[in-house]
C-alpha positions as semicolon CSV with decimal commas, in nm:
position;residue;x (nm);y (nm);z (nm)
1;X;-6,749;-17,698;-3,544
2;X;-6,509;-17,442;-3,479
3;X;-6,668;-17,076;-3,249
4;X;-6,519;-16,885;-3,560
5;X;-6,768;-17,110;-3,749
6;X;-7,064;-16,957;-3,562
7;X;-7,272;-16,740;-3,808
8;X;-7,595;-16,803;-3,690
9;X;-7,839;-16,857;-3,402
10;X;-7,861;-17,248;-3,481
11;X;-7,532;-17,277;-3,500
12;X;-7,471;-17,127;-3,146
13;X;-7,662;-17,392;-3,030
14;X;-7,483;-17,667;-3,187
15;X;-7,178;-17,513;-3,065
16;X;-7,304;-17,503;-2,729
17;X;-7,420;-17,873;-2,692
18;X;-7,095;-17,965;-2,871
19;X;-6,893;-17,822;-2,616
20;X;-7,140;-17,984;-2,331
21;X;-7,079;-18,290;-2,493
22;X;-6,742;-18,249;-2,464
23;X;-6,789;-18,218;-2,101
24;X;-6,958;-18,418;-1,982
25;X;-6,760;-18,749;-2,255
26;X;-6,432;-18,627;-2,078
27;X;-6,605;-18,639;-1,717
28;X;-6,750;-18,986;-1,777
29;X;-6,371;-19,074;-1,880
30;X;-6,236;-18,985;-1,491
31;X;-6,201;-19,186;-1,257
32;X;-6,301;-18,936;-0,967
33;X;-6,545;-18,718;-1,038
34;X;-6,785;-18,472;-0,858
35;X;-7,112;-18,662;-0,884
36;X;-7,331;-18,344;-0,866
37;X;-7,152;-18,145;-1,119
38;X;-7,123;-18,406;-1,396
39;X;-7,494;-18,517;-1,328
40;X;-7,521;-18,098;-1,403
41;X;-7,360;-18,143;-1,722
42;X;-7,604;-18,413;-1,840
43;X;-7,867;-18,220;-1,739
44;X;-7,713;-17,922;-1,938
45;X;-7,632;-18,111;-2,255
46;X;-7,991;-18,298;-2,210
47;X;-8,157;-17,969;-2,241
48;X;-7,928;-17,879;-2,555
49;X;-7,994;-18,209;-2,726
50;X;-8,390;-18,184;-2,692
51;X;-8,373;-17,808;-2,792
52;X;-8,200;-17,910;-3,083
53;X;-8,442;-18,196;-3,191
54;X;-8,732;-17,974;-3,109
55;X;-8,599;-17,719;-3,259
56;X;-8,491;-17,920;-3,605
57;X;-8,144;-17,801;-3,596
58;X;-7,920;-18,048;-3,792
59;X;-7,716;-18,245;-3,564
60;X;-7,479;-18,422;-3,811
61;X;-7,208;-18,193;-3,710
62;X;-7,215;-18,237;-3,373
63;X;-7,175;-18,523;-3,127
64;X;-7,541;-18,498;-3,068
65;X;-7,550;-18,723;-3,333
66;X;-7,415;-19,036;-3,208
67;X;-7,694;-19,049;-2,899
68;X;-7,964;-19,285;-2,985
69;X;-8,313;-19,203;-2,854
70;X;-8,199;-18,865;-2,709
71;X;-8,103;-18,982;-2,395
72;X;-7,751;-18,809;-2,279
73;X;-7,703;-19,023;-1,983
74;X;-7,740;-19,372;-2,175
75;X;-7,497;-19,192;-2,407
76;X;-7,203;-19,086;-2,102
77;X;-7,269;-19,432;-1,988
78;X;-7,088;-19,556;-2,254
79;X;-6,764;-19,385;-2,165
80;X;-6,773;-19,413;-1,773
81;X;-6,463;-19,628;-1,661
C-alpha cells in the first residue's frame, strides 16, 4: 500500500504497521543494531498488529499477514542474521 492509497481510517493503520514492519524486517537484517530501539520497533509494530486483529482490519495487504499467531518478535526472528 502506497500513502496516496490512504482513504480511510483503517487504511492509516495498515499503512502504519506496514511501514513498522518495514522497520523493524530491515533492522533484524543488520548486523549492528541498537538493541533498545529495534526492541521499540517490535513493541510499536506489536501494538499495530493486535490493533489491527482487534480491530478486524484486513491484513492481506500488509506484511501483517505473514506473522503467525500475532507474535512480531517470532516474526523479526526470522530475519535476524
Amino acid at each position: 500500500m502506497r500513502d496516496c492509497d490512504v482513504r480511510t481510517p483503517e487504511q492509516a493503520l495498515a499503512y502504519i504497521t506496514d511501514c513498522t514492519l518495514a522497520t523493524v524486517s530491515r533492522m533484524a537484517m543488520l548486523k549492528s543494531r541498537k538493541k533498545h530501539e529495534y526492541t521499540r520497533q517490535i513493541s510499536i509494530a506489536q501494538k499495530a498488529v493486535d490493533w489491527m486483529a482487534d480491530m478486524g482490519i484486513d491484513v492481506t495487504s500488509t506484511r501483517a499477514k505473514d506473522i503467525k499467531g500475532r507474535d512480531v518478535a517470532k516474526w523479526a526472528a526470522s530475519f535476524e542474521v
